[in-house]
VEXDREN-2710 file (C-alpha; in Angstrom, 1 decimal):
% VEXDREN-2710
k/r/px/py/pz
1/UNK/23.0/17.0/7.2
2/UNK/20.3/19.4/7.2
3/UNK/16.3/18.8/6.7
4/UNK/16.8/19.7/3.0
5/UNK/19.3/17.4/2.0
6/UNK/17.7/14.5/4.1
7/UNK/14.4/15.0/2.6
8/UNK/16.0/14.6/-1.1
9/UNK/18.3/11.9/-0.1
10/UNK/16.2/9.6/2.1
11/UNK/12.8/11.2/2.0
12/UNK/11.1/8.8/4.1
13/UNK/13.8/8.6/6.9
14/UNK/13.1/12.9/6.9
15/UNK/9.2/12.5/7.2
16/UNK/9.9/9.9/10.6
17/UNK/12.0/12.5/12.2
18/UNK/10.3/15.8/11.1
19/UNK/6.9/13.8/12.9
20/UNK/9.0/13.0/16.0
21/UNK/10.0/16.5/16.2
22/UNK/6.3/17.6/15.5
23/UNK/4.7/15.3/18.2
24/UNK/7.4/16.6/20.6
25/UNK/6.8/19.7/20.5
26/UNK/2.9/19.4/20.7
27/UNK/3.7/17.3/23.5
28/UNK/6.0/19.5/25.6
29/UNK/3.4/21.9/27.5
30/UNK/1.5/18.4/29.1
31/UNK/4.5/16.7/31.4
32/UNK/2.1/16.7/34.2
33/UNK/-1.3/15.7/32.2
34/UNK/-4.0/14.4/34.9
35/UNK/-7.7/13.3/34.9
36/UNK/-10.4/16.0/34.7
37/UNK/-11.1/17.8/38.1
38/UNK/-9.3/14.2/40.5
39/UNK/-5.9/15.1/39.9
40/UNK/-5.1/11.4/38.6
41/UNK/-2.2/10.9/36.9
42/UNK/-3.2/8.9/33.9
43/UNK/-1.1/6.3/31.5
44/UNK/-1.3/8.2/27.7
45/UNK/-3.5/5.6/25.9
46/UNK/-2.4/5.4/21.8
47/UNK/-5.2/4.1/19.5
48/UNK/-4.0/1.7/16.5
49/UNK/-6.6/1.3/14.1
50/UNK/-7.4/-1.6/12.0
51/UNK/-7.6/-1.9/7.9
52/UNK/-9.4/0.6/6.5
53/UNK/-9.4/2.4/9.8
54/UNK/-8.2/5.8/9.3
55/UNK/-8.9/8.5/6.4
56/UNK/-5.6/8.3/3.9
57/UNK/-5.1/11.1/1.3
58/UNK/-3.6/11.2/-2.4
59/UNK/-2.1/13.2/-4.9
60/UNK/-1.6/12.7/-8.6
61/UNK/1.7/13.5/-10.6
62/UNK/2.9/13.5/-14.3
63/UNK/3.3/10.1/-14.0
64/UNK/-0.3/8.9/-13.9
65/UNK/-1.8/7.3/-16.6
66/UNK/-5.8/7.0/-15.9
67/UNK/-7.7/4.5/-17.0
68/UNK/-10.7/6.5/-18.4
69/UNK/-11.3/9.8/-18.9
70/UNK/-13.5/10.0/-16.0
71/UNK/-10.0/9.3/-13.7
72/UNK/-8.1/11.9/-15.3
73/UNK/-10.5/14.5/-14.0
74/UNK/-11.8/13.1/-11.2
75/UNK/-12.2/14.5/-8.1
76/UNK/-12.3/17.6/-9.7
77/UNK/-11.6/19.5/-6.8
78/UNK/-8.3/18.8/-5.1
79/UNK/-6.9/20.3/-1.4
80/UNK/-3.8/22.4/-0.4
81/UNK/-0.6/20.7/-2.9
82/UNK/-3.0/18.4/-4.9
83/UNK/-3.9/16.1/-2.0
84/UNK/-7.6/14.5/-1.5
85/UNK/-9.0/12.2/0.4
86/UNK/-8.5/8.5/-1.2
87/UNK/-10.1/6.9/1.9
88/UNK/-13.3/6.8/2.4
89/UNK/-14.8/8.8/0.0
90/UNK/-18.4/7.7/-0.9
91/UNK/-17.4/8.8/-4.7
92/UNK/-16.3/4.8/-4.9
93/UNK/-19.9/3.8/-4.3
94/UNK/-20.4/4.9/-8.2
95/UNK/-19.4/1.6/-10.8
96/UNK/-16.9/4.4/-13.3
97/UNK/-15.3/6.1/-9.9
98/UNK/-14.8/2.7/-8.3
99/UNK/-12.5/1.7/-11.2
100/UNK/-10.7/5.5/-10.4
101/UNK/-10.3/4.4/-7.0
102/UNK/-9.3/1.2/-7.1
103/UNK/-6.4/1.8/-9.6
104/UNK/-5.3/4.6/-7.2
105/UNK/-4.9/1.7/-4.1
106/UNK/-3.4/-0.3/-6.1
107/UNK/0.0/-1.7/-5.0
108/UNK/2.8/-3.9/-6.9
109/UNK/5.3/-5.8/-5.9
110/UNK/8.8/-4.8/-7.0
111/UNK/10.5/-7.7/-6.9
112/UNK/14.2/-6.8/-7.9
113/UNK/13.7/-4.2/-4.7
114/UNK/12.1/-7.2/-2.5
115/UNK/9.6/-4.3/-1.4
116/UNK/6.1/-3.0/-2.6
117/UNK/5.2/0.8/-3.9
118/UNK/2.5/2.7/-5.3
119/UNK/1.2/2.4/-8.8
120/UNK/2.9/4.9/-10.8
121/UNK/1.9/8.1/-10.3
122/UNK/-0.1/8.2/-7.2
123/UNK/1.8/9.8/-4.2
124/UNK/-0.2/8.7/-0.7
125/UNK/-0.1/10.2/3.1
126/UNK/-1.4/9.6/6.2
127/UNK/-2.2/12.8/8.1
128/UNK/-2.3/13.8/11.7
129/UNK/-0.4/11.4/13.0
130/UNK/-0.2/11.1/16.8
131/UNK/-3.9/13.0/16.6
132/UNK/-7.3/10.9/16.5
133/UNK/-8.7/13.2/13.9
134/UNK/-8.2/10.6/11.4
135/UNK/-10.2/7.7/13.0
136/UNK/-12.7/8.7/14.6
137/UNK/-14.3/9.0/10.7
138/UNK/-13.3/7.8/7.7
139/UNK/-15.4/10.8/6.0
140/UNK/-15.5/14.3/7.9
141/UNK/-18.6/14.9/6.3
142/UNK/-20.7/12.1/6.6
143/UNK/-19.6/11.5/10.2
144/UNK/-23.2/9.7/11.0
145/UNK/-22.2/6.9/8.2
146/UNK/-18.6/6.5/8.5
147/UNK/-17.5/6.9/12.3
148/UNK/-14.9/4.3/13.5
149/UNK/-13.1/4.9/16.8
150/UNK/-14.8/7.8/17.4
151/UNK/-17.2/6.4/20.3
152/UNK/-14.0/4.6/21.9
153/UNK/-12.5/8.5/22.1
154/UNK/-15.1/10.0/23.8
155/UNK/-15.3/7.4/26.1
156/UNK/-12.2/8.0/27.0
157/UNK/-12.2/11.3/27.1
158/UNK/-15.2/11.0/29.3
159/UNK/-12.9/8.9/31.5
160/UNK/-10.5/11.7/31.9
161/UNK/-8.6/11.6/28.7
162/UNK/-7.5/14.6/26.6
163/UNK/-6.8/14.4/23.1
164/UNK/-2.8/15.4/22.8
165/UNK/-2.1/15.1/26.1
166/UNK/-2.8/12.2/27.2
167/UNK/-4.9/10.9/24.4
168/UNK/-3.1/9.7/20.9
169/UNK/-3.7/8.1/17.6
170/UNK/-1.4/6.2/15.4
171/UNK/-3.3/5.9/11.5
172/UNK/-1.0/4.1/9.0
173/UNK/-1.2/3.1/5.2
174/UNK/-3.2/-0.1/6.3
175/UNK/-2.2/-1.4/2.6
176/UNK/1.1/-1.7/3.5
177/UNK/1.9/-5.0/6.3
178/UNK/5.5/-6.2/7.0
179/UNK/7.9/-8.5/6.1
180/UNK/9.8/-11.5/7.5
181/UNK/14.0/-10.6/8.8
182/UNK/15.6/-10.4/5.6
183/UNK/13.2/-8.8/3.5
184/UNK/12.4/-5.1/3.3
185/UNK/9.0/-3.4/4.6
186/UNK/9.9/0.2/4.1
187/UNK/6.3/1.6/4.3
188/UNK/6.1/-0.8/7.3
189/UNK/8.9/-0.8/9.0
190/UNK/9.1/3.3/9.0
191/UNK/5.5/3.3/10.3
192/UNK/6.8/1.4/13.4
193/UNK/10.0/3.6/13.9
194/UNK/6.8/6.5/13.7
195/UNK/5.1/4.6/16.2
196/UNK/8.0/3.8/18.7
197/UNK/8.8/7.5/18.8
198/UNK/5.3/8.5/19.6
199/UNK/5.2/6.2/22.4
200/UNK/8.4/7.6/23.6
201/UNK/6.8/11.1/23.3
202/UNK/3.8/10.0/24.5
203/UNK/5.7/8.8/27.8
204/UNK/7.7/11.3/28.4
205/UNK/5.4/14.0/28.4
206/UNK/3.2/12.2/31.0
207/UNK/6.3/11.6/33.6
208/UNK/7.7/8.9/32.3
209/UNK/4.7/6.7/33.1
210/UNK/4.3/3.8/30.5
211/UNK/1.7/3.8/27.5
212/UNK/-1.3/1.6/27.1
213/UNK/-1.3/0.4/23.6
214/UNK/-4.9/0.2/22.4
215/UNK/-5.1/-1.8/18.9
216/UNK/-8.3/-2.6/16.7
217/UNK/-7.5/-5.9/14.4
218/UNK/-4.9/-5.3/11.9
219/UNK/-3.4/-2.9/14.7
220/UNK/-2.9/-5.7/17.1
221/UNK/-0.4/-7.7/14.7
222/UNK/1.7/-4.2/14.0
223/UNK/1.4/-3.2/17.8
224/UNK/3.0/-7.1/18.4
225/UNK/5.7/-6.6/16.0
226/UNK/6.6/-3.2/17.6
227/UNK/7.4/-4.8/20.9
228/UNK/8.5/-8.1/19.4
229/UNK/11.4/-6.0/17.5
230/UNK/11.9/-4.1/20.7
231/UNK/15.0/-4.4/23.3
232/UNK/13.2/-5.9/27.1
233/UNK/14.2/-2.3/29.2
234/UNK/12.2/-0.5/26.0
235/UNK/9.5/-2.5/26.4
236/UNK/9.4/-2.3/30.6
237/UNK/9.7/1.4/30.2
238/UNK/7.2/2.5/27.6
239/UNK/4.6/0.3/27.1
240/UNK/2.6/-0.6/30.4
241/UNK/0.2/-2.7/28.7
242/UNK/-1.4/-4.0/25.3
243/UNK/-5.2/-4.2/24.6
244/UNK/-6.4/-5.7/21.4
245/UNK/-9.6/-5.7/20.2
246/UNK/-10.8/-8.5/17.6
247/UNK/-7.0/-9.3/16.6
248/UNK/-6.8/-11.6/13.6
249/UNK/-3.6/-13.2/15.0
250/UNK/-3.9/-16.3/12.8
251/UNK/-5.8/-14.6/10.4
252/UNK/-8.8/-15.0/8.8
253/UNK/-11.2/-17.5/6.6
254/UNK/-13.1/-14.5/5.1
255/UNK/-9.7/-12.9/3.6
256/UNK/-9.4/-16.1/1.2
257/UNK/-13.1/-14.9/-0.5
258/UNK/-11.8/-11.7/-0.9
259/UNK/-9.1/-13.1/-2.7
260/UNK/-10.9/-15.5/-4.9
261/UNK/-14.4/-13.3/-5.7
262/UNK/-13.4/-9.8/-4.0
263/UNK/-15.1/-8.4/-1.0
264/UNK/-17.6/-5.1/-0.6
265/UNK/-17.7/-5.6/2.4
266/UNK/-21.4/-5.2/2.7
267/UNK/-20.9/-1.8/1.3
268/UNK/-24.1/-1.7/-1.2
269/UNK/-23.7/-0.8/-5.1
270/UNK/-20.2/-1.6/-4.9
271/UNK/-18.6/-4.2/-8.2
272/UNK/-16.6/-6.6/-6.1
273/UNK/-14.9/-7.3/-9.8
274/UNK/-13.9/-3.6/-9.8
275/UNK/-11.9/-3.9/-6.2
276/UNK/-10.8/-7.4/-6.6
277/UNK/-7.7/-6.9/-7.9
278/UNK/-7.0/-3.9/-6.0
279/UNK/-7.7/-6.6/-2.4
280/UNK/-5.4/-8.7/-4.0
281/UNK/-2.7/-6.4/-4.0
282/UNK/-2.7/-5.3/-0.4
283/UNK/0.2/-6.4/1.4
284/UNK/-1.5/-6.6/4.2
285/UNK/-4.5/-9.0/2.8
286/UNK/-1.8/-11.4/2.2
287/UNK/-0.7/-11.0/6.1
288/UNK/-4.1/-11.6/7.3
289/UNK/-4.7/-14.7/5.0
290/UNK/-5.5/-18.6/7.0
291/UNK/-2.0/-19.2/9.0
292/UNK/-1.1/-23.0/9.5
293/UNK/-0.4/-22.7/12.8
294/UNK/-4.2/-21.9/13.6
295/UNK/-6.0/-23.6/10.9
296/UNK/-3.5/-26.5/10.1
297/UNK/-5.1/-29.1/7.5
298/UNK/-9.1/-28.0/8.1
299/UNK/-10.2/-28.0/4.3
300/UNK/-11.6/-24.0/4.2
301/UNK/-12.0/-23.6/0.2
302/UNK/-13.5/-26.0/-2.0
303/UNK/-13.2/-25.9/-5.9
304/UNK/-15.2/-27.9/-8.0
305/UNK/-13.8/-26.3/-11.5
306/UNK/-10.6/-27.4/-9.7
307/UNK/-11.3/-30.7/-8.3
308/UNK/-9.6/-29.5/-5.3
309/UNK/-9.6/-28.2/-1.6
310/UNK/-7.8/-25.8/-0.2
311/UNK/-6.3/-25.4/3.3
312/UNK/-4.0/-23.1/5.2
313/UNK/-1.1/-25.4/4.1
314/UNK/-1.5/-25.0/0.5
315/UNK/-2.5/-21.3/0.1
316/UNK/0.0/-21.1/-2.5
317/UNK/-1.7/-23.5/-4.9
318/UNK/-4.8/-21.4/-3.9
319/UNK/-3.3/-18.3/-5.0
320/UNK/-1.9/-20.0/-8.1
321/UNK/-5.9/-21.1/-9.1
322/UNK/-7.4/-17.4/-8.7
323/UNK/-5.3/-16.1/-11.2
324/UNK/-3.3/-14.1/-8.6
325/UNK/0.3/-16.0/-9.5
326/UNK/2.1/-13.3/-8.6
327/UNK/1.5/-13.2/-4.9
328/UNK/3.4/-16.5/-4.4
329/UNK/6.3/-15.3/-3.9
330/UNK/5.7/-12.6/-1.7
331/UNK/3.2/-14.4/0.4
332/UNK/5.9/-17.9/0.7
333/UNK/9.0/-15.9/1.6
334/UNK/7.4/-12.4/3.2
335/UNK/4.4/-13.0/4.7
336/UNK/3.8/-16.5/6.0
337/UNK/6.8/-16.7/8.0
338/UNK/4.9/-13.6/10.0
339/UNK/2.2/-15.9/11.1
340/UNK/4.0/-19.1/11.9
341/UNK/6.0/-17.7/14.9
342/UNK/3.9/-15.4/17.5
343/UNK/6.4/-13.9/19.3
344/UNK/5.1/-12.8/23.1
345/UNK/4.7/-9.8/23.5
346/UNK/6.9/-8.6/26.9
347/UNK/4.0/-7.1/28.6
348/UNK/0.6/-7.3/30.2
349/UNK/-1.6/-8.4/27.2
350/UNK/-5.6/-7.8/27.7
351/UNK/-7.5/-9.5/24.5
352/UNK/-10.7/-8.6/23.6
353/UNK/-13.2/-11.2/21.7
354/UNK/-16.3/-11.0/19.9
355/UNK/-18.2/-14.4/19.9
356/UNK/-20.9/-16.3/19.2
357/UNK/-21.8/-14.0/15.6
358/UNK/-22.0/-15.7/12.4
359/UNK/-18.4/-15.8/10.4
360/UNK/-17.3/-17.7/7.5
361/UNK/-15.8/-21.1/8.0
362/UNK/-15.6/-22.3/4.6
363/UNK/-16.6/-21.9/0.7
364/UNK/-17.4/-24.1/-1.9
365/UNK/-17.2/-22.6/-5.3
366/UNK/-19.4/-24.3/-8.3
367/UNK/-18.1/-25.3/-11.8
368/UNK/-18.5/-21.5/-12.9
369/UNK/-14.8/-20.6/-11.2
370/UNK/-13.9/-17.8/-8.7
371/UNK/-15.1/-15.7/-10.4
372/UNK/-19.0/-15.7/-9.8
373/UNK/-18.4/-16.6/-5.9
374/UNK/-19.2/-19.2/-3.4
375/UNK/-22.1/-21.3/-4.4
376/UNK/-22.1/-22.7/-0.4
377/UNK/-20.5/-20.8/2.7
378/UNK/-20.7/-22.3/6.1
379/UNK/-20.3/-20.4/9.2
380/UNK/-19.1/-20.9/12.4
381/UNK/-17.9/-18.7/15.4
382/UNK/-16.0/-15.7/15.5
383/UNK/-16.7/-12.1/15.5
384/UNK/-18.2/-12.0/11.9
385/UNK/-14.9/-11.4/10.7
386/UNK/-12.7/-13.6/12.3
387/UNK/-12.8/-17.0/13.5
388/UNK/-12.5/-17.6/17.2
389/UNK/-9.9/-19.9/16.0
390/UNK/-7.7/-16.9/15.0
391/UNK/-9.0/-14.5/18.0
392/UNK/-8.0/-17.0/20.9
393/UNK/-6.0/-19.8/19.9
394/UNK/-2.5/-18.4/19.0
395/UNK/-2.5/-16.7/22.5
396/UNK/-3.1/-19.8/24.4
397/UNK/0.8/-20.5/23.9
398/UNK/1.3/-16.9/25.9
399/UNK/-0.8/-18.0/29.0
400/UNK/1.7/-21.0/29.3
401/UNK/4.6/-18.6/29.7
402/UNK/5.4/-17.4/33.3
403/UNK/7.0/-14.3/32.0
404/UNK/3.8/-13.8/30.0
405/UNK/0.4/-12.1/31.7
406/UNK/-2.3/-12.4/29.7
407/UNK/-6.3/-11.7/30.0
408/UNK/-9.0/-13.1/27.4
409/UNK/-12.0/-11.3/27.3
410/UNK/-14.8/-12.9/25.6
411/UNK/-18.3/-10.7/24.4
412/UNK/-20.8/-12.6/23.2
413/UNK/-22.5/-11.5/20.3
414/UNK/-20.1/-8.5/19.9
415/UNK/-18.9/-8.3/16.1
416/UNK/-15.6/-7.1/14.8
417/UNK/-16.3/-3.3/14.3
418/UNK/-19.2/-3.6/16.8
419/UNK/-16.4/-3.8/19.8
420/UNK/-15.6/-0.2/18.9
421/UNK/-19.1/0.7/19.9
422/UNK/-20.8/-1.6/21.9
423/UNK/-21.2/-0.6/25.5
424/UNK/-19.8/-4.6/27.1
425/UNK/-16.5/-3.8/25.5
426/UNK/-16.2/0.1/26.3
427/UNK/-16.5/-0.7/30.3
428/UNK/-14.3/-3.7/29.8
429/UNK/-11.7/-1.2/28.2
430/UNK/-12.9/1.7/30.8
431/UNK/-12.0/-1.2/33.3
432/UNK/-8.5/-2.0/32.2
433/UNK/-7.7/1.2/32.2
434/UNK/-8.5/2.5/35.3
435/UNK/-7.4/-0.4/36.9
436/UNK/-3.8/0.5/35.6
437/UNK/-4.4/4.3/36.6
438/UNK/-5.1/3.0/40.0
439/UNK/-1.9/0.7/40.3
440/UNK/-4.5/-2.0/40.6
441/UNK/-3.8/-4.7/37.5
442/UNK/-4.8/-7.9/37.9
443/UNK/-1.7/-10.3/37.5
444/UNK/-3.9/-13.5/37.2
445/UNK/-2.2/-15.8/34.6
446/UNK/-5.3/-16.1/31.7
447/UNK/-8.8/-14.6/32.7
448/UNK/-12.1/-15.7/30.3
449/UNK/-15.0/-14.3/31.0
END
C-alpha cells in the first residue's frame, strides 16, 4: 500500500510511520555520537514534557462554526497550510480571544466511538517531533516569559549533549491521556507507538546503547505506560533508565479546583469561567484527578450548597455536582482504572521531588456553589502542584520489589516547574546521567535524600 492510500485510509497510522521514517533518517549520520572533545560515548537522553509543555499548532476548516465574530477572523494571520500556533499564544490573555481559544482546545467525548476528538472544525499538530524546538518555549517570541525545558537542554548540552544526535524531545497533544485495555486512546496510544519508535531510533543511532527517558509530570505517567505496555527484552534493550521529575502518579488535589471553579494557573487577566469548561474537557485532567489508591477516604472537597464532602472515592458524585455529568462515564470506565494499578516500570527508576512548598490539600466551597470558588483552601506539602502524597507514595510499592531499582530524590523547597530550572535538580539530573555514561549506576534498592 503506498503513502497515498495509507494517508486517506488510516491517516493517523501514515503520520506514525512517515515520523519514524523522518527521525531515521535525521538520525543515520550520528551512529557513533560522543561527548564534546572526551570521546564519551553517551546514552541519547529523550525529554517528555508535562501538560502544557510543548507549543501545539491549529488549523481551521469549513467546518468551524465560531462563537463570535472576533473567532471567525482571529488570528488574522495564519502560517504555511493555515496552521498557527494554539499553544501558548499570549492572544488568550485578552477576555474575547480567551473564548476563541478555549473553544478551539476544546475536546468531546464520542461515546458511540468510546474515544475523544476535536471540536468540529479545528484540525491540531504537534510539530518537530523527536526535536526540542518545541519545549524549550511555549512562545518563540517571548522566549524570556514562556521558556520550559529550555535550561534543562542547555544543561545538557553543556554536559556533552547534542540536539539530534544524542539529544531528543518527544511533545504530544498533552489534551489527549489514555485509556484503560478495552477502550480506545487513538490520539494516545499513536503518540506512544511515535514515542517507542523514537527510542528505537534514538538507540540505534548511538550503537545500540539504551535511552534515558527524561519525563516532566504528566510525562512520567505516559513514559510508565510506554514500558508498562512493552515486551521485558524491549524494555532491557532500549530504555536504560527512567527519570521523572514532579510525577503526579496518584494525581493531584489542585486538578479537582480546576474542575469545580477553573484554573489560570496564576496566569494574570485570565476569566477562569472562560477556560473552565475547556479544563474540563481534557482527557488528561480527568487522568490526573485524586486516585484512591493515594488519597483513599481523606475528605479533599467540601460543599456547603451540597451538604457534602468529597473524596477520591466518590469523584464521580463530585463530577455529577459541578455540572460536568458527562465526564462520569469516561472518568469510571477510562480513566480510574489507570490510576488504581501502577504497573513497575522494568527498569532503573530515578524520581525527582519537590518538597516542603505550599500545595493544596483541600477546599471548602461556601453556599454560593462552584462557581465563585473556594471560600477556604488548606495546604500542605508537595511541590505546589502536587501533593507529596502523589509524588512518593505510589512508588513505595516499587522499592519492595527485588526486580525493581528505584531512587527518590527529594528537593526541598523546589516547586513543580521550578525542578526544570533550579540548579539542586539540574546536578542531581547532571548526576544520573553521567553516572550511567560512566557505567557507574547506583543499584541501591530506594535512595532519599
Amino acid at each position: 500500500m503506498g503513502i497515498q492510500a495509507l494517508m486517506e485510509r488510516n491517516p493517523l497510522r501514515a503520520a506514525v510511520l512517515v515520523s519514524a521514517v523522518v527521525v531515521m533518517l535525521s538520525l543515520s549520520s550520528c551512529c557513533a555520537s560522543s561527548a564534546g572533545g572526551g570521546g564519551q560515548l553517551l546514552h541519547p537522553v529523550i525529554l517528555i514534557p508535562g501538560s502544557g509543555g510543548n507549543q501545539l499548532e491549529a488549523r481551521l476548516t469549513d467546518d468551524y462554526r465560531p462563537s463570535t465574530l472576533t473567532c471567525r477572523v482571529w488570528p488574522p494571520v495564519r502560517g504555511r497550510g493555515g496552521w498557527f500556533r494554539l499553544w501558548f499564544d499570549p492572544s488568550v490573555l485578552l477576555a474575547p480571544l480567551t473564548r476563541c481559544f478555549a473553544e478551539r482546545m476544546m475536546l468531546y467525548y464520542d461515546r458511540d466511538a468510546d474515544d475523544y476528538r476535536n471540536a468540529p472544525g479545528v484540525q491540531t499538530r504537534v510539530s518537530d517531533f523527536g526535536s526540542t524546538s518545541t519545549l524549550r518555549y511555549l512562545d518563540p517570541t517571548l522566549k524570556l516569559l514562556t521558556g520550559y525545558m529550555d535550561t534543562l537542554a542547555s544543561t545538557l548540552e553543556a554536559a556533552g549533549y547534542e540536539e539530534g544526535h544524542t539529544l531528543f524531545g518527544a511533545p504530544y497533544d498533552f489534551r489527549y491521556g489514555l485509556a484503560a485495555p478495552g477502550h480506545r486512546s487513538q490520539v494516545g496510544s499513536a503518540y506512544l507507538d511515535r514515542l517507542r519508535l523514537l527510542v528505537e531510533s534514538a538507540c540505534a543511532a548511538n550503537g545500540g546503547r539504551p535511552a534515558i527517558l527524561l519525563a516532566h509530570s504528566l510525562g512520567g505517567l505516559y513514559a510508565l505506560q510506554l514500558l508498562a505496555r512493552a515486551p521485558a527484552p524491549w524494555r532491557a534493550a532500549h530504555v536504560k533508565r527512567l527519570v521523572t521529575l514532579s510525577a503526579p502518579w496518584g494525581g493531584s488535589v489542585q486538578v479537582m479546583l480546576t474542575f469545580a471553579s477553573g484554573n489560570t494557573l496564576g496566569v494574570p487577566f485570565v476569566d477562569a469561567s472562560l477556560i473552565r469548561a475547556e479544563q474540563r474537557s481534557s482527557e488528561s485532567n480527568l487522568w490526573l484527578l485524586p486516585t484512591p489508591k493515594v488519597f483513599g477516604n481523606t475528605t479533599l472537597v467540601v460543599s456547603e450548597r451540597h451538604n457534602r464532602t468529597y473524596s477520591a472515592k466518590n469523584v464521580t458524585q463530585f463530577l455529577q455536582d459541578i455540572g460536568f455529568a458527562e465526564g462520569v462515564e469516561p472518568y469510571r470506565a477510562r480513566t480510574r482504572p489507570l490510576g488504581e494499578i501502577l504497573p513497575e516500570p522494568g527498569v532503573p527508576v530515578t524520581c525527582l521531588v519537590g518538597t516542603g512548598v505550599d500545595t493544596v490539600e483541600s477546599l471548602v466551597f461556601g453556599a454560593e456553589g462552584f462557581d465563585a470558588g473556594p471560600v477556604k483552601v488548606v495546604y500542605g506539602d508537595g511541590d505546589g502542584t502536587v501533593n507529596l502524597a502523589s509524588l512518593v507514595g505510589p512508588i513505595k510499592a516499587w522499592s519492595d520489589s527485588p526486580a525493581q531499582v528505584v531512587e527518590v530524590v527529594e528537593l526541598p523547597k523546589v516547586s513543580h516547574t521550578g525542578i526544570l530550572k533550579d540548579k539542586s535538580a539540574l546536578e542531581q539530573i547532571i548526576r544520573i546521567v553521567d553516572s550511567i555514561n560512566l557505567n557507574a549506576t547506583s543499584t541501591s534498592p530506594h535512595q532519599s535524600t
